[in-house]
C-alpha positions in Angstrom: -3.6 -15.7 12.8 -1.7 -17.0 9.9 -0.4 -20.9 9.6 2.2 -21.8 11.1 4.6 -23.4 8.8 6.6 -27.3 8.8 9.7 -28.6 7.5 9.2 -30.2 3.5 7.1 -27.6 2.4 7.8 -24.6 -0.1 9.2 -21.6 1.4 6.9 -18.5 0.9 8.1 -16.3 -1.8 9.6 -12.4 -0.1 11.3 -9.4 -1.4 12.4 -6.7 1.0 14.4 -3.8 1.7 17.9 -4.7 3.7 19.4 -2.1 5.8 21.2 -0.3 2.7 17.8 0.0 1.1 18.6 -2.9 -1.5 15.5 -5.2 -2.5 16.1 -9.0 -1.3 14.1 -12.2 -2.1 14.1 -15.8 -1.5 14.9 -15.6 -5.5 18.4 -14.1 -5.2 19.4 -17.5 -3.2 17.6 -20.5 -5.2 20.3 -23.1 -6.3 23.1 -21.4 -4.8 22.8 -20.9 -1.5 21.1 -22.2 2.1 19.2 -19.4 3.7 18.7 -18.6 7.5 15.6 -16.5 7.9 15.4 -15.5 11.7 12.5 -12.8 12.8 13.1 -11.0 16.0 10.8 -8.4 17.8 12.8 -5.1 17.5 16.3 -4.1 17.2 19.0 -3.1 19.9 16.7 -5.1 22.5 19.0 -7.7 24.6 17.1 -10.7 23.3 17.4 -9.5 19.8 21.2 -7.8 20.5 22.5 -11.5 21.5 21.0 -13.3 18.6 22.2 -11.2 16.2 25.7 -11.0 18.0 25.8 -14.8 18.1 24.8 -14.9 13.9 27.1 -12.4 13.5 30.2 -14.8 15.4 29.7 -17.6 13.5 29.4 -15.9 9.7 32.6 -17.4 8.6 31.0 -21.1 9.9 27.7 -19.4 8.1 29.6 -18.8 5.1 31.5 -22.4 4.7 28.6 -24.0 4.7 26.6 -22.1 1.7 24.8 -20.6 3.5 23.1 -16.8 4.1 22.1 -15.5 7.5 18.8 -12.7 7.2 17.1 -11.1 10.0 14.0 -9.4 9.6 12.1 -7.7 11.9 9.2 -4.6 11.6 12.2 -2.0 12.2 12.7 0.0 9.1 16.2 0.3 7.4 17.5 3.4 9.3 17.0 1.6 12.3 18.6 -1.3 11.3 21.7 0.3 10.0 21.9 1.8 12.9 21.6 -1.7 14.8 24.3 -3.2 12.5 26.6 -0.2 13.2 26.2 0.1 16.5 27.1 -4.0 17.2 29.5 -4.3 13.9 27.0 -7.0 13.1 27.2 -8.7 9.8 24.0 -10.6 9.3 21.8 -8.2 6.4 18.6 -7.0 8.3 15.3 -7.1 6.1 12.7 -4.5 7.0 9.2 -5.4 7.0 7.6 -2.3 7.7 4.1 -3.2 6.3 4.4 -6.7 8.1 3.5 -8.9 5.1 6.7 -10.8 5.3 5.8 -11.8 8.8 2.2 -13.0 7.8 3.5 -15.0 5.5 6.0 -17.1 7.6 3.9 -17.2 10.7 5.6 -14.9 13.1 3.2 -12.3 13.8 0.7 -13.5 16.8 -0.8 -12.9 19.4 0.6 -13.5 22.6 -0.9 -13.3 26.2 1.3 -11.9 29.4 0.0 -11.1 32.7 -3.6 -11.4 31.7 -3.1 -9.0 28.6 -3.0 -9.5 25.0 -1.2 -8.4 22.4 0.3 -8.9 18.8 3.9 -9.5 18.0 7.0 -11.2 16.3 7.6 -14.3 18.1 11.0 -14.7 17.9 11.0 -17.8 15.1 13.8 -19.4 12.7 13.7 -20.7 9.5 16.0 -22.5 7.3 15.3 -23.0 3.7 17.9 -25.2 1.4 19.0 -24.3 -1.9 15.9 -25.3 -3.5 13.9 -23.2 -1.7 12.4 -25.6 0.6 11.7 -25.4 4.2 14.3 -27.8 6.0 13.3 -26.4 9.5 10.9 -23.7 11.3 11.1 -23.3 14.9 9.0 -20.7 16.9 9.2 -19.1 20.0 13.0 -19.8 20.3 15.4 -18.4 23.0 18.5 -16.3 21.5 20.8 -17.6 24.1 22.8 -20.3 22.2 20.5 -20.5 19.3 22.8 -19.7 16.8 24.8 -22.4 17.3 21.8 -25.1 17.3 20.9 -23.7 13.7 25.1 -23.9 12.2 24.8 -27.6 13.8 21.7 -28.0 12.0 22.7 -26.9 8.3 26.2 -28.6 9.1 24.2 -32.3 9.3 22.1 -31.7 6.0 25.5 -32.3 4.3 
């Protein structure tokens, strides 16, 4: 299992593929913007569907505040464009199909459930300021209401 990560430390490095097959790293937002990094298990799933629904509400909030929502899950970039199209979301889905992303950030783990394990993406957020470092990292958060906490939260770093 990979390290979880804290608040005050670097932000691991990523590059990957957004739903319009378009390479995206932590790079493309140093010095100029706040980044939102949420991972979710799979997309058009009702946990998922909320979350990204409630990301999607509060864009323009997003948006005055500097700041870039990503999703990223293990879906590839068909499905999410399909995801995205089918919700009119506007949050850029990455696709980490080879799951390195996940390892990195701490996301992928095992979980047990009625006496059986398995791995998965435990739903987790991340928001990294604009000079790349970690401001917060929460795992195992609930959808419902969640994007609301994280706006709050990048609203008091000003």
């Amino acid at each position: 299992m990979s390290t979880l990560l804290e608040a005050n430390q670097e932000a691991p490095f990523f590059r990957a593929k957004n739903q319009d097959n378009q390479l995206v790293s932590l790079n493309d937002f140093s010095g100029e913007k706040n980044l939102v990094l949420y991972f979710y298990p799979k997309d058009d799933t009702p946990g998922c569907t909320i979350e990204a629904n409630q990301f999607t509400a509060l864009a323009t909030e997003f948006a005055a505040a500097d700041t870039v929502v990503l999703g990223v899950s293990k879906d590839d970039c068909d499905s999410h464009k399909a995801f995205i199209s089918k919700y009119s979301l506007s949050v850029q889905l990455l696709a980490d199909t080879s799951g390195e992303l996940c390892d990195s950030y701490g996301v992928w783990q095992e979980v047990e459930k009625d006496g059986v394990k398995k791995w998965k993406i435990v739903r987790s957020t991340f928001v990294i300021n604009k000079d790349g470092i970690l401001v917060s990292s929460e795992y195992g958060v609930n959808p419902e209401g969640h994007a609301q906490a994280v706006l709050d939260l990048i609203n008091n770093l000003k």
